[in-house]
DRENKEGU-273706 format. One record per residue: x, y, z of N, C-alpha, C in turn; residue in one letter; residue number from 1. Coordinates in pm, whole numbers, plus 32768, in hexadecimal, padded with zeros to 4 digits. Example, Ala and Ser with C-alpha at 12.3 -4.5 7.8 and 13.67 -1.06 7.14 Angstrom:
REM residues 2
neast;nnorth;nup;caeast;canorth;caup;ceast;cnorth;cup;res;n
8527;7DC7;830C;84CE;7E3E;830C;8528;7EB6;830C;A;1
8505;7F1F;82C4;8557;7F96;82CA;850A;8003;8313;S;2
This chain:
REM residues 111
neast;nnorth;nup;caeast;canorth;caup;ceast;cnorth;cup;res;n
8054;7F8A;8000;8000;8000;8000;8059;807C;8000;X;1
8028;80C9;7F92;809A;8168;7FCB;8047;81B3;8009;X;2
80B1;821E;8047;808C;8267;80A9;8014;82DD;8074;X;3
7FBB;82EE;80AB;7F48;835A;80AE;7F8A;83FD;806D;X;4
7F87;8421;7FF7;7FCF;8485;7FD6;7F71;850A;7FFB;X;5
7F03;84FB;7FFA;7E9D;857D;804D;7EC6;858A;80E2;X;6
7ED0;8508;812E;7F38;8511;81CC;7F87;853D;81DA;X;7
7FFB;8533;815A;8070;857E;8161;8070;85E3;8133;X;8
8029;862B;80D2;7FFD;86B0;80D4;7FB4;870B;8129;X;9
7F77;86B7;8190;7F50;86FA;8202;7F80;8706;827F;X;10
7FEE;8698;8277;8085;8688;82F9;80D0;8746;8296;X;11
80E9;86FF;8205;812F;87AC;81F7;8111;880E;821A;X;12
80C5;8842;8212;8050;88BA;8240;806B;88F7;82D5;X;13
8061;8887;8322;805F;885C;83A8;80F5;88D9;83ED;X;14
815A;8874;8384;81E1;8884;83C7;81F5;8914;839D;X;15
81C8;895A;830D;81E3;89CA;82E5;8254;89C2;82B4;X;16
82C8;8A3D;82B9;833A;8A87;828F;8393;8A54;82D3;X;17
835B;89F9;837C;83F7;89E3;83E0;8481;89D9;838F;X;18
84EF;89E4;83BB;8541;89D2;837A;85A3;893F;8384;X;19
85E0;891A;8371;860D;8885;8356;85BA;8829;8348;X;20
8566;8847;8321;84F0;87A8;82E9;850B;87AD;827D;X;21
850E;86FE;8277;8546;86AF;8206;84E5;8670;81D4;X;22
84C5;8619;814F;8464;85B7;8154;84BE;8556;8128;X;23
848E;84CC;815F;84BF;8464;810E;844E;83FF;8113;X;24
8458;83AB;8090;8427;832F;808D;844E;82E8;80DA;X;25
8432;8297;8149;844F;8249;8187;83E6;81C5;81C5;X;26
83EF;8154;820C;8392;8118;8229;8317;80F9;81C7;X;27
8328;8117;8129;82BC;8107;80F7;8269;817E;80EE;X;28
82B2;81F9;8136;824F;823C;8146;8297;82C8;810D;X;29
8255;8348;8176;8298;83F1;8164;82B2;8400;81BD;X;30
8340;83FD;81FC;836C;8421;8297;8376;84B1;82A9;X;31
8377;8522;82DF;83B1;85A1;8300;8413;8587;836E;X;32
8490;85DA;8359;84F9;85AF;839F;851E;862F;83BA;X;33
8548;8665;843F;8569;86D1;8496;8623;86AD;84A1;X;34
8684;8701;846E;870D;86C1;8488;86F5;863A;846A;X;35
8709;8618;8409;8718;8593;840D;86A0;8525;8449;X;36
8670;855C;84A0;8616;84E0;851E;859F;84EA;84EF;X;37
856B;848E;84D8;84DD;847A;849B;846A;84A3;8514;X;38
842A;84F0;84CF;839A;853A;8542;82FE;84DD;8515;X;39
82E4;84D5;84B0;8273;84DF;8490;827B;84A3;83F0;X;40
8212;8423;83C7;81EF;83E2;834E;8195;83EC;8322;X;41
816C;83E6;8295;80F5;83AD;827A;811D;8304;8264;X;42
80EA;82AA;8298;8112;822C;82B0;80E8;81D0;820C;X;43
8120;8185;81DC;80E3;812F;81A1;808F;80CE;8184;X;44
8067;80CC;822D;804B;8082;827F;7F9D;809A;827E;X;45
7F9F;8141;8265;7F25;817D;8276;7F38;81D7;82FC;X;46
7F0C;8232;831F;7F24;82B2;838E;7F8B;82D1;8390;X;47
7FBF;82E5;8410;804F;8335;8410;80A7;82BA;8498;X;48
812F;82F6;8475;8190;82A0;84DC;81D6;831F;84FA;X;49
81C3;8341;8593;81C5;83BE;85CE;8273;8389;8626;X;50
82D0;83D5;863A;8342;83DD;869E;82FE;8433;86FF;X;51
8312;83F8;879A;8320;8430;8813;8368;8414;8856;X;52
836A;845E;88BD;83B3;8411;894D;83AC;83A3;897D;X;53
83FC;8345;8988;83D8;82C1;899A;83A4;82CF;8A37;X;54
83E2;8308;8A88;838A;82EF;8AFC;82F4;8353;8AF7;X;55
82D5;83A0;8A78;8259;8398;8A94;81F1;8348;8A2E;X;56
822E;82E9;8A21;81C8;825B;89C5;8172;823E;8A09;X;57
8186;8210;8A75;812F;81B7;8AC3;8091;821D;8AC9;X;58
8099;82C4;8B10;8052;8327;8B40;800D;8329;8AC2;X;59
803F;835C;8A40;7FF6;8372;89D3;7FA6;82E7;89A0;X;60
7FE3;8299;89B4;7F6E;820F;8991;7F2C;81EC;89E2;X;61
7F1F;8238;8A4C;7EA3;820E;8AC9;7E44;8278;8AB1;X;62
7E67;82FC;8A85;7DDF;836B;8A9D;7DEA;8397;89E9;X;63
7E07;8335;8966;7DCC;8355;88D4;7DD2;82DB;888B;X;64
7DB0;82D7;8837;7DAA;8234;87F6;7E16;8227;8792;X;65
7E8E;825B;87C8;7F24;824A;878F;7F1F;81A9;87C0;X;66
7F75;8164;876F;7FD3;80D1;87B7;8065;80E2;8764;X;67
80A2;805D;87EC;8125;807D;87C5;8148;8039;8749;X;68
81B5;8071;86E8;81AB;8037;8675;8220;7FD3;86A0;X;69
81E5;7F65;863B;822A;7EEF;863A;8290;7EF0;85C2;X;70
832B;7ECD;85D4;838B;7EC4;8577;8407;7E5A;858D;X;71
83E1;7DFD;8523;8419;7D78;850D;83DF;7D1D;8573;X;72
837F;7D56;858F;832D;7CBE;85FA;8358;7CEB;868E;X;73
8376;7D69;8696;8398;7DBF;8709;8343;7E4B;873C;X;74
830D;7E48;87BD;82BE;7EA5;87D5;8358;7F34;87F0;X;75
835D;7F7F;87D4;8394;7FF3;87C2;8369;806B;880A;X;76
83A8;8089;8895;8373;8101;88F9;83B0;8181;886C;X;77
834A;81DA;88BB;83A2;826F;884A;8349;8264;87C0;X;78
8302;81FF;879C;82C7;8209;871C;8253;81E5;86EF;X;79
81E3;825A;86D6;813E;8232;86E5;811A;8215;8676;X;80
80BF;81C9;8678;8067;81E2;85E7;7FD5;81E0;8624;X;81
7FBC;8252;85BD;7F1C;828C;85C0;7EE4;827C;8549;X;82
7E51;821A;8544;7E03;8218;84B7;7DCF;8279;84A6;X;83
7DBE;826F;8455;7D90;82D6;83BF;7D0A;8316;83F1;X;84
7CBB;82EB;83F1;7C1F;82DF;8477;7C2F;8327;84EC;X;85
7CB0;8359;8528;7CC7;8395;8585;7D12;83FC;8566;X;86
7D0C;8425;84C7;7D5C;849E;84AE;7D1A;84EB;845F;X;87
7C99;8506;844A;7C29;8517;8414;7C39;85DD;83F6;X;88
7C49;85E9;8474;7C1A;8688;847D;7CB2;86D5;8484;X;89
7CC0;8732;8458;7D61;87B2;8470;7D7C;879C;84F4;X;90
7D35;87A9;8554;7D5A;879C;85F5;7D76;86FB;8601;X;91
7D4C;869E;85E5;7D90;860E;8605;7E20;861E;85D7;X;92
7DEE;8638;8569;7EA2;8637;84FF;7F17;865E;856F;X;93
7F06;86F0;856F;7F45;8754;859B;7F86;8735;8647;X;94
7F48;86F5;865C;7F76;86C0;86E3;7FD4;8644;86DD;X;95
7FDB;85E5;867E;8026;85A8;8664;80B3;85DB;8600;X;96
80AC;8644;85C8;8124;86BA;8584;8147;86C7;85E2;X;97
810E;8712;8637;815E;877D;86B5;81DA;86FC;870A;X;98
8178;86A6;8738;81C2;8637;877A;822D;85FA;8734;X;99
823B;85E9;86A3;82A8;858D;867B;8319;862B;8662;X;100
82DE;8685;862B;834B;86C9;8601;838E;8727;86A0;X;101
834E;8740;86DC;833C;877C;8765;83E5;8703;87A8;X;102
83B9;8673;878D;8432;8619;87C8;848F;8609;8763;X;103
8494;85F0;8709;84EF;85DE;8683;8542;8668;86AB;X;104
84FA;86E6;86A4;8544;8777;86A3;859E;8763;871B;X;105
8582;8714;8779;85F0;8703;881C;865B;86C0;881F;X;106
8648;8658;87AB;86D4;8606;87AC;8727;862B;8727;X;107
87AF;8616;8760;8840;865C;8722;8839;8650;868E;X;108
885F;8688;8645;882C;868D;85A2;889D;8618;858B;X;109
8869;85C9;8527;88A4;8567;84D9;8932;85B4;846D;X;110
8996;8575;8452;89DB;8589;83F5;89BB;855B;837C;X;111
């Protein structure tokens, strides 16, 4: 499946002008990458695969219908995925932007 290209036109929107956002294909999908560190996808998967704080995985998947994404048959703290169904409106979106690029923007820029 490829990634939702109206999602990722509405993740763009989202992020605006910031400066060091990157896009890459990645995962099948459209990653936005802050320095290097990936914030925010449109997944291939369908919805988005959001970067956070790994110690706040647990909090955000108890009070929104984020789960943790699974990679190589591994549950993965630090990395949500939210369906598509739960990203409906500018304010769902936008709260999942703020959060990946908000943590991506905190850690040390990639070379």
């Amino acid at each position: 499946m490829a990634y939702d290209e109206d999602l990722a036109n509405r993740i763009r929107a989202l992020i605006g002008a910031r400066s060091g956002v990157h896009e890459k294909k990645m995962f099948g999908g459209l990653a936005f990458l802050i320095g290097g560190n990936m914030a925010i996808a449109a997944s291939g998967r369908g919805g988005v695969l959001v970067r956070v704080d790994p110690a706040e995985s647990d909090a955000l998947i108890a009070k929104t219908r984020a789960e943790l994404a699974v990679m190589g048959g591994r549950e993965m703290q630090g990395w949500l995925r939210v369906d598509l169904e739960h990203l409906r409106t500018k304010q769902q979106l936008a709260k999942w932007v703020t959060l990946g690029t908000t943590y991506a923007g905190s850690l040390p820029a990639k070379r």
